[in-house]
LOTI-179734 format. One record per atom (N, C-alpha, C): residue number from 1; residue in one letter; atom name; x, y, z. Coordinates in nm, 3 decimals. Layout:
N
  num  residuo  atomo     east    north       up
  NUM        A     CA        X        Y        Z
...
END
This chain:
126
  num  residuo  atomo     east    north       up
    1        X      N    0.538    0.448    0.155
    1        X     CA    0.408    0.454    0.221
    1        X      C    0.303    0.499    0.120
    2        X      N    0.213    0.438    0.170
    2        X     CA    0.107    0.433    0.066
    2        X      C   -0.022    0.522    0.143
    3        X      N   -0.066    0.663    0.087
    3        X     CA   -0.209    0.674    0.149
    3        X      C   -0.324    0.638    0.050
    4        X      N   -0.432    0.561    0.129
    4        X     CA   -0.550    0.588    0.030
    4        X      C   -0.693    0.632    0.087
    5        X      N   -0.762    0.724   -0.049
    5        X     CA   -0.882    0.777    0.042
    5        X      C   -0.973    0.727   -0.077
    6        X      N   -1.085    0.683    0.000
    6        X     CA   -1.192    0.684   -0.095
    6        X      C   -1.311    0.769   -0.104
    7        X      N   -1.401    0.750   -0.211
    7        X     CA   -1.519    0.863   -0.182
    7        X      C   -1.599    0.754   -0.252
    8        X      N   -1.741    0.823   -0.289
    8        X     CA   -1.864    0.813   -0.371
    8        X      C   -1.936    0.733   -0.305
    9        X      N   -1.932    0.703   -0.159
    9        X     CA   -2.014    0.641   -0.109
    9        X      C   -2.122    0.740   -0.087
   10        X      N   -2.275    0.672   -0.044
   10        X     CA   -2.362    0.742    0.043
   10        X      C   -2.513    0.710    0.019
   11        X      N   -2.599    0.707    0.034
   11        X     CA   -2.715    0.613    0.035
   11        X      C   -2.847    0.645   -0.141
   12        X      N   -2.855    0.491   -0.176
   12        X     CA   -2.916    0.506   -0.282
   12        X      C   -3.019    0.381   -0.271
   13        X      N   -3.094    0.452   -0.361
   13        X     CA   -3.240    0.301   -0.374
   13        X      C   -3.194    0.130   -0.440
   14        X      N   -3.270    0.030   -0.367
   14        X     CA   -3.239   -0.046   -0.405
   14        X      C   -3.229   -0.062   -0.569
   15        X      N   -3.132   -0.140   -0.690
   15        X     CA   -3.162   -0.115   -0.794
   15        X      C   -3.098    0.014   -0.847
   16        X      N   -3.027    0.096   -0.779
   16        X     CA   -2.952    0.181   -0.834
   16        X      C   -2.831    0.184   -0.826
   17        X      N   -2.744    0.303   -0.866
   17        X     CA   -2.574    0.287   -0.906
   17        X      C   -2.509    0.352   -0.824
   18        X      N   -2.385    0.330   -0.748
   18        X     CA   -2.259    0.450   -0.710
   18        X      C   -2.174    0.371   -0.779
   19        X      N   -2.072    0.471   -0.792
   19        X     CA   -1.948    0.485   -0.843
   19        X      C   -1.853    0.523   -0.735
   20        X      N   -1.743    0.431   -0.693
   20        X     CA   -1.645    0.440   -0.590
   20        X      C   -1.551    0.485   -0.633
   21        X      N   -1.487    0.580   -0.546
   21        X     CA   -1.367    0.618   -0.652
   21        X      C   -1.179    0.579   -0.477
   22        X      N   -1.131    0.540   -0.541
   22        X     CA   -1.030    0.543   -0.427
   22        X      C   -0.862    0.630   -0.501
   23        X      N   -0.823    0.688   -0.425
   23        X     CA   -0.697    0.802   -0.498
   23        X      C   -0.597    0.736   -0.402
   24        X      N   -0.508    0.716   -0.424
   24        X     CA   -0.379    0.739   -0.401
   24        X      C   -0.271    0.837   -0.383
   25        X      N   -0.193    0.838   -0.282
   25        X     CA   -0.131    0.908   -0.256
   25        X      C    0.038    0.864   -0.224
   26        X      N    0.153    0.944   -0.245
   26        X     CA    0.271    0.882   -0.186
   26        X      C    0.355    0.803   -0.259
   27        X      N    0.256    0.724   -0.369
   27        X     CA    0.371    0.647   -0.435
   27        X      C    0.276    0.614   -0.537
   28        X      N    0.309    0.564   -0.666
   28        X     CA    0.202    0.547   -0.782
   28        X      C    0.181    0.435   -0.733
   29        X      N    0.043    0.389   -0.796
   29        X     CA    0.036    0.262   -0.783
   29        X      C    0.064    0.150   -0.892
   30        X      N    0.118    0.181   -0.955
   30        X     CA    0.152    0.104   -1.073
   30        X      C    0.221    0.015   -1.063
   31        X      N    0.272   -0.052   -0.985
   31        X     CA    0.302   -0.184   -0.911
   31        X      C    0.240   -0.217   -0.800
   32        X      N    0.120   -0.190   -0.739
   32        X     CA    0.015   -0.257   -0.675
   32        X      C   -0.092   -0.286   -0.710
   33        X      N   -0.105   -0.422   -0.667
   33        X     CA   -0.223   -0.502   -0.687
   33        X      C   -0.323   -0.376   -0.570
   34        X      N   -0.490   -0.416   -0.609
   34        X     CA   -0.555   -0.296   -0.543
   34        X      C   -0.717   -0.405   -0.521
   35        X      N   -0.758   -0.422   -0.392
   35        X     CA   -0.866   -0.427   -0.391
   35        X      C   -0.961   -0.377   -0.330
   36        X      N   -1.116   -0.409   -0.307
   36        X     CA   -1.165   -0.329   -0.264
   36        X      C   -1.285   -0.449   -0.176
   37        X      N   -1.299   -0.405   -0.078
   37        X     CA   -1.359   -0.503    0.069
   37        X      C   -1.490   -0.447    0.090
   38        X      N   -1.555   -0.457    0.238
   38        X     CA   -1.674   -0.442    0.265
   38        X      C   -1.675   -0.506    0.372
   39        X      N   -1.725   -0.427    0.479
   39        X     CA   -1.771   -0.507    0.601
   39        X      C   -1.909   -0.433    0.648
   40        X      N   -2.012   -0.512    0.659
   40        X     CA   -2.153   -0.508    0.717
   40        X      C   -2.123   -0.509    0.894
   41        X      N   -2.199   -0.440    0.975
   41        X     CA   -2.177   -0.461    1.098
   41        X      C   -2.160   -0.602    1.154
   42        X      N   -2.111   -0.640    1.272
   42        X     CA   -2.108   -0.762    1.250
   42        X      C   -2.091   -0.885    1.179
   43        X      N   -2.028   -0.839    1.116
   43        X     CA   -1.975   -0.926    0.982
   43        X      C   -1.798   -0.879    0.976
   44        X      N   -1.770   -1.008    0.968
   44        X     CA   -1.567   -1.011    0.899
   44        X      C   -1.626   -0.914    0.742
   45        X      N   -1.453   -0.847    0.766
   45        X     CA   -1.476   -0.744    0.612
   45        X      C   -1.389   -0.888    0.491
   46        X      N   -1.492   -0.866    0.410
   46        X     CA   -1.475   -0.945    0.325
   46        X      C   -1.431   -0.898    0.146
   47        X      N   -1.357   -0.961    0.065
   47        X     CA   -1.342   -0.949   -0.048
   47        X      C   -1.420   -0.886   -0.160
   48        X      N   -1.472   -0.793   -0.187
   48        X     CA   -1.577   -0.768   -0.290
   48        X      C   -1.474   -0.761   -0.466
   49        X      N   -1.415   -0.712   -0.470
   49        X     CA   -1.293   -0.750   -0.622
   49        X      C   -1.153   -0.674   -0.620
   50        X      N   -1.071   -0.753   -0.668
   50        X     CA   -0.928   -0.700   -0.666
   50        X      C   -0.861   -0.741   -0.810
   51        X      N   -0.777   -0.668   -0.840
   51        X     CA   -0.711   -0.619   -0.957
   51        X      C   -0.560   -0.620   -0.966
   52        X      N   -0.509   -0.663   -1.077
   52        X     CA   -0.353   -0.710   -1.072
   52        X      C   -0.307   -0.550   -1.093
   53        X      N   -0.187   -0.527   -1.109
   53        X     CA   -0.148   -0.359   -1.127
   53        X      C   -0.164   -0.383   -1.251
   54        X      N   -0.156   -0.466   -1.354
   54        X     CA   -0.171   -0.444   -1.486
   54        X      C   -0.293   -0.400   -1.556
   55        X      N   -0.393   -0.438   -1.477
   55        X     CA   -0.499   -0.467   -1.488
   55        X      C   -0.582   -0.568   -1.559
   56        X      N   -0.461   -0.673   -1.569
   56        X     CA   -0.511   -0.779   -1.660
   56        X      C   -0.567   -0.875   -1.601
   57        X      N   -0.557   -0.919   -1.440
   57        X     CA   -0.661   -0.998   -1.388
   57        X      C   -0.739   -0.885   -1.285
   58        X      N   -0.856   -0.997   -1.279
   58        X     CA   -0.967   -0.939   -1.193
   58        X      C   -1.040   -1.077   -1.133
   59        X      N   -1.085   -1.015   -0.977
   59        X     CA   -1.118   -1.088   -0.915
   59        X      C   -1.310   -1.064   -0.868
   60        X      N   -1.394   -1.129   -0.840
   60        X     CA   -1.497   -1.082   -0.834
   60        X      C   -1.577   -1.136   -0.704
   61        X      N   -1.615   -1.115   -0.622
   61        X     CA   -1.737   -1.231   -0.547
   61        X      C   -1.819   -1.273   -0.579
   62        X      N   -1.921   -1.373   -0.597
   62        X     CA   -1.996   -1.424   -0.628
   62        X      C   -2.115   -1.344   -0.636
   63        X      N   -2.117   -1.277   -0.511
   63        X     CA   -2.252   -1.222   -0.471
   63        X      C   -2.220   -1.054   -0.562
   64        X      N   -2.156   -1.050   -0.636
   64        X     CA   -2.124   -0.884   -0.690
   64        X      C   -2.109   -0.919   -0.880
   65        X      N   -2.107   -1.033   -0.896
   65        X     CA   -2.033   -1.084   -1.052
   65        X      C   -2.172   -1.034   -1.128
   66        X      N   -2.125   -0.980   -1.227
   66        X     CA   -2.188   -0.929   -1.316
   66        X      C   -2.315   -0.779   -1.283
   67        X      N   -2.269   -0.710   -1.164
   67        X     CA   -2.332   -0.643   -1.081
   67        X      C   -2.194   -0.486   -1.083
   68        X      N   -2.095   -0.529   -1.025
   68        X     CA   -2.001   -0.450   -1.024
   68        X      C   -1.875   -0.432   -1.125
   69        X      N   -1.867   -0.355   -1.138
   69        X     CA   -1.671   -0.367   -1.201
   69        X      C   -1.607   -0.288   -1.169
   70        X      N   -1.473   -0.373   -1.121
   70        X     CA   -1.349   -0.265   -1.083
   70        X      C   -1.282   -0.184   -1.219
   71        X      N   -1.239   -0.067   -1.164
   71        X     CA   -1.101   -0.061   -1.284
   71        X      C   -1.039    0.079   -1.208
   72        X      N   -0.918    0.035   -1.283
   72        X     CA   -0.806    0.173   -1.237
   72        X      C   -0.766    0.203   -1.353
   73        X      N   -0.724    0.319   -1.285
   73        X     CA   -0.668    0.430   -1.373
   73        X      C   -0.503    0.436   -1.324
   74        X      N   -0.372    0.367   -1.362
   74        X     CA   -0.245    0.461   -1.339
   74        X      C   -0.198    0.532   -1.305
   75        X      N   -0.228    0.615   -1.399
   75        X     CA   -0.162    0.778   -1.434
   75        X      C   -0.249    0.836   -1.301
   76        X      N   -0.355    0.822   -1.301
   76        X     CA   -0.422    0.913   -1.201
   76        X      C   -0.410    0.825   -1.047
   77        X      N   -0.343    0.751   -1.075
   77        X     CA   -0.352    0.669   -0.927
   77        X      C   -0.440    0.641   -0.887
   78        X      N   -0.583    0.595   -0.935
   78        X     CA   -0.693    0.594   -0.872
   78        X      C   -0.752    0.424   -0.921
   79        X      N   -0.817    0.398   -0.846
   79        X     CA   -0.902    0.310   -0.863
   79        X      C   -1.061    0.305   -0.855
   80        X      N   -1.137    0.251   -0.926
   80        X     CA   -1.296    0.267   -0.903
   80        X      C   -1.373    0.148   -0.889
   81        X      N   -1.501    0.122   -0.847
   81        X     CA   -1.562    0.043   -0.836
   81        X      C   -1.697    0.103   -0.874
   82        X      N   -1.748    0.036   -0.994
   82        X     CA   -1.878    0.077   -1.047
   82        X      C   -2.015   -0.041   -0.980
   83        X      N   -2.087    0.045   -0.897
   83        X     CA   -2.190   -0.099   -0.867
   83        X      C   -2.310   -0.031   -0.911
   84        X      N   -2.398   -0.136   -0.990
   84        X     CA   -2.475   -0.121   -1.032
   84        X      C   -2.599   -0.213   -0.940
   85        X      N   -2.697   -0.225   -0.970
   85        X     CA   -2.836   -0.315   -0.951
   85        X      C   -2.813   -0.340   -0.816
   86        X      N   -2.817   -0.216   -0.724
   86        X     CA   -2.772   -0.258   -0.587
   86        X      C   -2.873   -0.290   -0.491
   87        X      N   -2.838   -0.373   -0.410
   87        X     CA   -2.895   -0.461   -0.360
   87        X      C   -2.917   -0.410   -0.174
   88        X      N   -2.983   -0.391   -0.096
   88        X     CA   -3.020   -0.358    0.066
   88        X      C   -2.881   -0.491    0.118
   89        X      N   -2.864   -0.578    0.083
   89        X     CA   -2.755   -0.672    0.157
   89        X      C   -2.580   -0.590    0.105
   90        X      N   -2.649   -0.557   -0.014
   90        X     CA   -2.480   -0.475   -0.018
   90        X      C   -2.464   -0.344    0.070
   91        X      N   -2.526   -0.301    0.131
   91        X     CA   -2.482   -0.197    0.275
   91        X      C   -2.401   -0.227    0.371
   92        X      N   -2.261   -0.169    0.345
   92        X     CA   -2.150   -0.179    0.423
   92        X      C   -2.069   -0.100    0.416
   93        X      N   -1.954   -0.073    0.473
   93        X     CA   -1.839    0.042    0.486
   93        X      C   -1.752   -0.039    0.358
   94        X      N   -1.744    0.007    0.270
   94        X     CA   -1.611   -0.010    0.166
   94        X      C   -1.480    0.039    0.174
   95        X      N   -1.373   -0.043    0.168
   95        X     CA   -1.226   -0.012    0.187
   95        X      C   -1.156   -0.034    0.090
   96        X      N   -1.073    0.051    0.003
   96        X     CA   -0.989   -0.007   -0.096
   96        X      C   -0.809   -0.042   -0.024
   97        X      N   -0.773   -0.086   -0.073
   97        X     CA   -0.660   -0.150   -0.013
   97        X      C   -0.508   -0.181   -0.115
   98        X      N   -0.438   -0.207   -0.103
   98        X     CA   -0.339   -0.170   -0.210
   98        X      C   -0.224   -0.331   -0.144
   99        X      N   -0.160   -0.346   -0.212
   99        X     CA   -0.036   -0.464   -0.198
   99        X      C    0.096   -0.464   -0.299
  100        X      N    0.183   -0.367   -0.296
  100        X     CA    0.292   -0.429   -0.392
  100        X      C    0.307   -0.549   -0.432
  101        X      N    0.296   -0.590   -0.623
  101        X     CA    0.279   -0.743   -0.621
  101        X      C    0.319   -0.746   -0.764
  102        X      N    0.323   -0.865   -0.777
  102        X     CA    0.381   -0.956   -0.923
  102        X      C    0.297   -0.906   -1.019
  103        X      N    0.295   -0.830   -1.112
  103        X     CA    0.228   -0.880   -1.238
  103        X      C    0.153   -1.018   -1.262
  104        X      N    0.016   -0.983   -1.259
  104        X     CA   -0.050   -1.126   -1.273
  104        X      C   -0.110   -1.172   -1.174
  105        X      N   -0.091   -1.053   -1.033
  105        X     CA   -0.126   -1.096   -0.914
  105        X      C   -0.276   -0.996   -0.894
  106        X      N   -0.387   -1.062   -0.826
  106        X     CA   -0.461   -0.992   -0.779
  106        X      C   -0.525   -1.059   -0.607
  107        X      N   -0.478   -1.050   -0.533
  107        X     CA   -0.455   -1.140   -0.394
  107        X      C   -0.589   -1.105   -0.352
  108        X      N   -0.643   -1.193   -0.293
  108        X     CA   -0.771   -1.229   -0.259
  108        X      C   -0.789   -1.224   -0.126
  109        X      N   -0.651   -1.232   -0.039
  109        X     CA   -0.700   -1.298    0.093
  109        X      C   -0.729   -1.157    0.182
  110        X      N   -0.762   -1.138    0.248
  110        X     CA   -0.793   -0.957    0.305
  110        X      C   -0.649   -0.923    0.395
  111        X      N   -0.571   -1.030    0.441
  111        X     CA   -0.434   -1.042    0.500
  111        X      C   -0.317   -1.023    0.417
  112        X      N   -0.374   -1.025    0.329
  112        X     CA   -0.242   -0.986    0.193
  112        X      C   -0.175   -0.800    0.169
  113        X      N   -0.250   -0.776    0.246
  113        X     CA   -0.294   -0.615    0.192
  113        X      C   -0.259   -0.556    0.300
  114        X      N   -0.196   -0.417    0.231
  114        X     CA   -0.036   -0.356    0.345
  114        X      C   -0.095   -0.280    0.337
  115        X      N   -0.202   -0.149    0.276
  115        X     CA   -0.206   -0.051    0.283
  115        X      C   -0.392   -0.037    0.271
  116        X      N   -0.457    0.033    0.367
  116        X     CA   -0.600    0.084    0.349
  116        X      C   -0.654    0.192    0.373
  117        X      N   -0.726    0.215    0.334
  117        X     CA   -0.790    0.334    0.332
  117        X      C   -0.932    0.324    0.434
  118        X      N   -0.960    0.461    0.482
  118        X     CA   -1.051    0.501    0.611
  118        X      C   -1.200    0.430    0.574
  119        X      N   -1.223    0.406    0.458
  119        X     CA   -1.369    0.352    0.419
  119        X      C   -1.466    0.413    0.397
  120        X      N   -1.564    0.379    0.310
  120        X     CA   -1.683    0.519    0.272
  120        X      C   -1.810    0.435    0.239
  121        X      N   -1.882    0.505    0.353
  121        X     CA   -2.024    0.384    0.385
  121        X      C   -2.115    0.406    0.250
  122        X      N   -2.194    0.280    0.212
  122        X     CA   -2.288    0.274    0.137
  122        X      C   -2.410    0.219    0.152
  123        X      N   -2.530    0.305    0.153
  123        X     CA   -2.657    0.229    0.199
  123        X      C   -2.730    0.220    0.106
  124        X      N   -2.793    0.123    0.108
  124        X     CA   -2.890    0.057   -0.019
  124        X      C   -3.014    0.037    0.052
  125        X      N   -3.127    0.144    0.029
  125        X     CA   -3.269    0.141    0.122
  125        X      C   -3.342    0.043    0.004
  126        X      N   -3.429   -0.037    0.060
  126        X     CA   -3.530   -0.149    0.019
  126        X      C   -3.660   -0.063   -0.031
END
């Protein structure tokens, strides 16, 4: 069993930065693939980037590419999400999520993913 909690959410100006941080608990993650979602009210929670356990692939959305970057840490079990140049449409609850997986794997689909965490809202005022 896998727990995960995240933090560093909480409200910033459009054009500015958080730093997500998600920890692990229970089991390393060093054989899970790890991503990290977003759901806007009324809106399906959707893909924002996910990461092989190696960390050698990475996955991005369109609407986040060259805006955000994932990365983990191993040893510390943690994973992060750096967003930068943020945007009033990126305001949503963020979830990181975890999947035991292949080397090489970073699964995209939001159904792939066995393990999540409670979510940590982020608001981006205009």
């Amino acid at each position: 069993q896998v727990q995960l909690v995240e933090s560093g959410g909480g409200l910033v100006q459009a054009g500015g930065s958080l730093r997500l941080s998600c920890a692990a608990s229970g089991r390393t993650l060093s054989t899970y693939a790890m991503g990290w979602f977003r759901q806007a009210p009324g809106t399906e929670r959707e893909l924002v980037a996910a990461v092989s356990w190696s960390g050698g692939v990475t996955y991005y959305a369109d609407s986040v590419k060259g805006r955000f970057t994932m990365s983990r840490d191993n040893l510390k079990s943690t994973v992060y999400l750096q967003m930068n140049s943020l945007k009033p449409e990126d305001t949503a609850v963020y979830y990181c999520a975890a999947v035991r997986s292949p080397a090489g794997l970073a699964p995209t689909y939001r159904y792939a993913y066995d393990y999540w965490g409670q979510g940590t809202q982020v608001t981006v005022s205009s």
